[in-house]
Each structure stands twice: as C-alpha cells, then as structure tokens.
C-alpha positions as YAML, in Angstrom:
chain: A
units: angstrom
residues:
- id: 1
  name: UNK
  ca: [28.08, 54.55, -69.21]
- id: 2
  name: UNK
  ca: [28.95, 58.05, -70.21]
- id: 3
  name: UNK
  ca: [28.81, 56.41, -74.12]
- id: 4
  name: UNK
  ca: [25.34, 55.53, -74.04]
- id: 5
  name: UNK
  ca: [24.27, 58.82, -71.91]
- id: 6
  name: UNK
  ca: [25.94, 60.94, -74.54]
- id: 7
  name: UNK
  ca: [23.85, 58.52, -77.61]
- id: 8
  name: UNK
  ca: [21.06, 59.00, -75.73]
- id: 9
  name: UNK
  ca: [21.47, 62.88, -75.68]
- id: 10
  name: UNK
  ca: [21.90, 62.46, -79.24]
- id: 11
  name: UNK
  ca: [18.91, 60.95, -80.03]
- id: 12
  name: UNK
  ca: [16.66, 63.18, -77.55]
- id: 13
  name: UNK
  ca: [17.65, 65.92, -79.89]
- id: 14
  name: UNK
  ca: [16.88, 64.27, -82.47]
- id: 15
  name: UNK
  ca: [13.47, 63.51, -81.36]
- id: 16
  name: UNK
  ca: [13.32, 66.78, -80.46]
- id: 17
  name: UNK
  ca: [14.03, 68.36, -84.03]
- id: 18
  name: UNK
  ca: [11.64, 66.17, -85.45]
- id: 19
  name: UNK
  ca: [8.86, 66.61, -82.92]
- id: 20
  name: UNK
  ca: [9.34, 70.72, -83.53]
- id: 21
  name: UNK
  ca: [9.25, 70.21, -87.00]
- id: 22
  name: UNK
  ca: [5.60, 67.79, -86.92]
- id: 23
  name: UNK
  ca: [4.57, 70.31, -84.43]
- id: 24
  name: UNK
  ca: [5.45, 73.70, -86.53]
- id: 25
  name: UNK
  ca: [4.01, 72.17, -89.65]
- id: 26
  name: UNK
  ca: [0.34, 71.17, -87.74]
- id: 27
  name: UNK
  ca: [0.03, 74.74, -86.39]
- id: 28
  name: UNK
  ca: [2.24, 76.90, -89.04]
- id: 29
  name: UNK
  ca: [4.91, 78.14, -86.68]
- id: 30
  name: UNK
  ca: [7.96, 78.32, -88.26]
- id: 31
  name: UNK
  ca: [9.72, 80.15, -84.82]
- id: 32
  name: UNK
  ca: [8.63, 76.57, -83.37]
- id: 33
  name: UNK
  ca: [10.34, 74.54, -86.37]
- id: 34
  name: UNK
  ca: [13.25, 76.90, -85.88]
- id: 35
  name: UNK
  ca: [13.83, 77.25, -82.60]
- id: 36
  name: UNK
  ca: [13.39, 73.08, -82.22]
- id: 37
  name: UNK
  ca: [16.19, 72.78, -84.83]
- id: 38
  name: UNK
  ca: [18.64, 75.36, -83.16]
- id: 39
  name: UNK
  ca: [18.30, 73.28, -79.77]
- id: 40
  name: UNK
  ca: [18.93, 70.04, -81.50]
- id: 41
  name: UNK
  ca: [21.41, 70.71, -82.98]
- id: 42
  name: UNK
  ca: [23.38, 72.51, -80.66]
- id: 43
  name: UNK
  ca: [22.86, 69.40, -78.38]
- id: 44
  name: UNK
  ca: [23.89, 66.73, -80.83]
- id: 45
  name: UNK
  ca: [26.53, 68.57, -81.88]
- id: 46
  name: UNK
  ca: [27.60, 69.40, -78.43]
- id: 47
  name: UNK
  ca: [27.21, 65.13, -77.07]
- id: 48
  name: UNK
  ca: [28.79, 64.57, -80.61]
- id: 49
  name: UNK
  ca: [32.12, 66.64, -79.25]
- id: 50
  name: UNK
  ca: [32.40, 65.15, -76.28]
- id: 51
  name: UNK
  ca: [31.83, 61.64, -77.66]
- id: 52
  name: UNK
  ca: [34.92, 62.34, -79.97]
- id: 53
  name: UNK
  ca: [37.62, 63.52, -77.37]
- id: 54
  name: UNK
  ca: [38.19, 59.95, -76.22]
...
C-alpha cells in the first residue's frame, strides 16, 4: 500500500510539472513554469527517498 501511494505521489508531480509547464507556455509565465517545477520535484524526489529506505 504505502508502494503504490508513494508511485502515485510520484506521478502527481509529475503531472504537475508538466501541467505548469503547458500552463506557463499558454499564458507566458515563466514564475508559473518555475514554481510548478520546484514543487515537483521536491515531491518526487522526496516519495523517491522514502521509496528507497526499504
């Protein structure tokens, strides 16, 4: 269970890096596109960490 909560997580922020980036391109906002990549990755990177302590 926690293994497919913490893959999901992963691919939320994913999604969510993506979505900023689609969505800072359509309107110009590169904050948007930036500030969509700094939550991603700090939550795939943070799922990713707990994924590997096992």
């Amino acid at each position: 269970m926690k293994y497919v909560l913490l893959r999901s997580i992963q691919v939320l922020s994913l999604l969510i890096v993506l979505s900023g980036l689609i969505k800072g391109i359509s309107e110009n906002n590169v904050s948007l596109e930036l500030n969509a990549l700094i939550i991603g990755t700090v939550l795939f990177y943070f799922a990713n960490l707990l994924l590997n302590k096992n």
